[in-house]
C-alpha positions in Angstrom: 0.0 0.0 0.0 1.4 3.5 -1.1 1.2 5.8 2.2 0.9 9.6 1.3 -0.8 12.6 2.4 -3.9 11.5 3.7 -2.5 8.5 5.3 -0.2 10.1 7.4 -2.8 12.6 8.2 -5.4 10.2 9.1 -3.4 8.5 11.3 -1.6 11.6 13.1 -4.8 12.7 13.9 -5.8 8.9 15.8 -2.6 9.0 17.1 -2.9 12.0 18.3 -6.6 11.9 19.7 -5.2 8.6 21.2 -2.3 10.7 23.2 -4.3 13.6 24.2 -6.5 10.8 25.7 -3.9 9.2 27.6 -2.5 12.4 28.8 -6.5 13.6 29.9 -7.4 10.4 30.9 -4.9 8.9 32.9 -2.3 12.3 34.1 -5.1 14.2 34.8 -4.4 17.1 32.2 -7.1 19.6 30.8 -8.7 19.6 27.5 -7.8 23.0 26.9 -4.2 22.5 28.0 -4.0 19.6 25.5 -4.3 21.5 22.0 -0.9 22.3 21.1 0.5 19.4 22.2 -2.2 17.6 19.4 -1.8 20.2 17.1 2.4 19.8 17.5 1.7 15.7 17.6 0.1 16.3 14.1 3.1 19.0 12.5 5.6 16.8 13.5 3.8 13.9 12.2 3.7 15.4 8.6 7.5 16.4 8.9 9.0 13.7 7.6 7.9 14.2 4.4 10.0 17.4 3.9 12.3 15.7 1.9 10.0 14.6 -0.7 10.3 16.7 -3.5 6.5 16.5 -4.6 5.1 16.0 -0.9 2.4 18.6 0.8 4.5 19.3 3.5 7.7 20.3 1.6 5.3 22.5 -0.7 4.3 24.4 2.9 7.7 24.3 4.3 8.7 26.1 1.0 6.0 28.9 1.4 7.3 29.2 5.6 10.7 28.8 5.0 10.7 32.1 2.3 7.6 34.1 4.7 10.4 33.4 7.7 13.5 34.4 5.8 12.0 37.7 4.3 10.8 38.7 7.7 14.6 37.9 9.2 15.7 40.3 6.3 13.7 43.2 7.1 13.9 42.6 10.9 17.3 42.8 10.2 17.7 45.4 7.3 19.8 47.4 8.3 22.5 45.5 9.7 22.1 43.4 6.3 22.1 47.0 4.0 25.4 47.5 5.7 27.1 44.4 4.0 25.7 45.9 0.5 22.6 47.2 -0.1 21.3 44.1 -2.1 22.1 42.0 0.4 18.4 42.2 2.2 17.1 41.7 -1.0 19.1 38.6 -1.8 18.8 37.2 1.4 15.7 35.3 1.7 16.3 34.0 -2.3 20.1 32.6 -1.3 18.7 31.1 1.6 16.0 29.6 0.4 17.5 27.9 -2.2 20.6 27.4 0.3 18.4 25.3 2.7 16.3 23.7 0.1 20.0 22.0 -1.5 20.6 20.9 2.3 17.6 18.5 2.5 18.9 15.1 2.0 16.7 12.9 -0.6 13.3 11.1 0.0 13.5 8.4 2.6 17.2 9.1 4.2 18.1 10.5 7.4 14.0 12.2 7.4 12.9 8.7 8.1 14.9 7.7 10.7 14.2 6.8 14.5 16.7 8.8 15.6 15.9 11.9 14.4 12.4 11.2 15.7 14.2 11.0 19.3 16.4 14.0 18.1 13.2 16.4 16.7 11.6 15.0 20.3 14.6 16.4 22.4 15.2 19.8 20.2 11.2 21.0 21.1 11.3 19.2 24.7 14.4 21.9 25.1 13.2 24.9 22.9 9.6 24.8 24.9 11.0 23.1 28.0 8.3 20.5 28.2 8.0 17.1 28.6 4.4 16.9 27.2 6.2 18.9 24.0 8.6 16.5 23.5 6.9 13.7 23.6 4.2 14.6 21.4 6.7 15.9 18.8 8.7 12.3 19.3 5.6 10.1 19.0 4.4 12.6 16.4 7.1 11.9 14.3 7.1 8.2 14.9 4.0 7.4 14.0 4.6 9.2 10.7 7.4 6.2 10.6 5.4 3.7 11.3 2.8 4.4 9.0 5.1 4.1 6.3 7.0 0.9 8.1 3.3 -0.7 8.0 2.6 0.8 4.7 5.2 -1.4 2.8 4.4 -4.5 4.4 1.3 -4.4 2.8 
């Protein structure tokens, strides 16, 4: 079975209504208090799939990854004018393209367990949560297994 798109997003969204349960259900935590862990269960689901050249999520990564580097470049305009003055304006192309050579290729080091456990431990330190990283490891895994299960049949 080909897993895509909808797959993954089908089953990041049972997964993730599956964690959010356990964490409500059995550690006591409130409902409202458990929608950005579900939400970042589901983003970091769908990340994987950055590395596919015709996925969803490397499309929308694209359309971020320029937004975010065009706002750096005028946050930062005039430290960047004082290079050169076409250097804000270059910015967000050369670094676009910069990052977008960087991605390995469909299937490498994306799909890997350890940089599930590595994407866990980056957002577990960045938010300083354990809720955090765990959603964004088990997030990312089940993204994994999905495609593990998705090739066996």
């Amino acid at each position: 079975m080909k897993t895509g798109f909808r797959e993954h997003l089908a089953g990041a969204l049972i997964a993730g209504a599956a964690f959010a349960y356990i964490l409500h259900s059995e550690l006591g935590y409130s409902l409202d208090s458990l929608i950005a862990p579900f939400l970042l269960f589901a983003v970091s689901a769908m990340l994987p799939d950055i590395d596919s050249p015709v996925s969803r999520p490397r499309k929308y990564f694209r359309y971020l990854l320029l937004i975010w580097l065009a706002i750096i470049s005028v946050a930062y305009y005039s430290t960047l004018s004082s290079i050169h003055f076409l250097v804000p304006f270059a910015f967000p192309v050369l670094g676009y393209f910069a990052i977008d050579l960087l991605i390995p290729k469909h299937r490498g080091v994306m799909h890997s367990g350890s940089v599930a456990l590595a994407w866990g431990a980056v957002i577990f330190l960045l938010m300083r949560s354990p809720v955090a990283g765990l959603a964004a490891a088990f997030g990312y895994g089940t993204h994994l297994l999905i495609d593990f299960l998705g090739d066996r049949i």
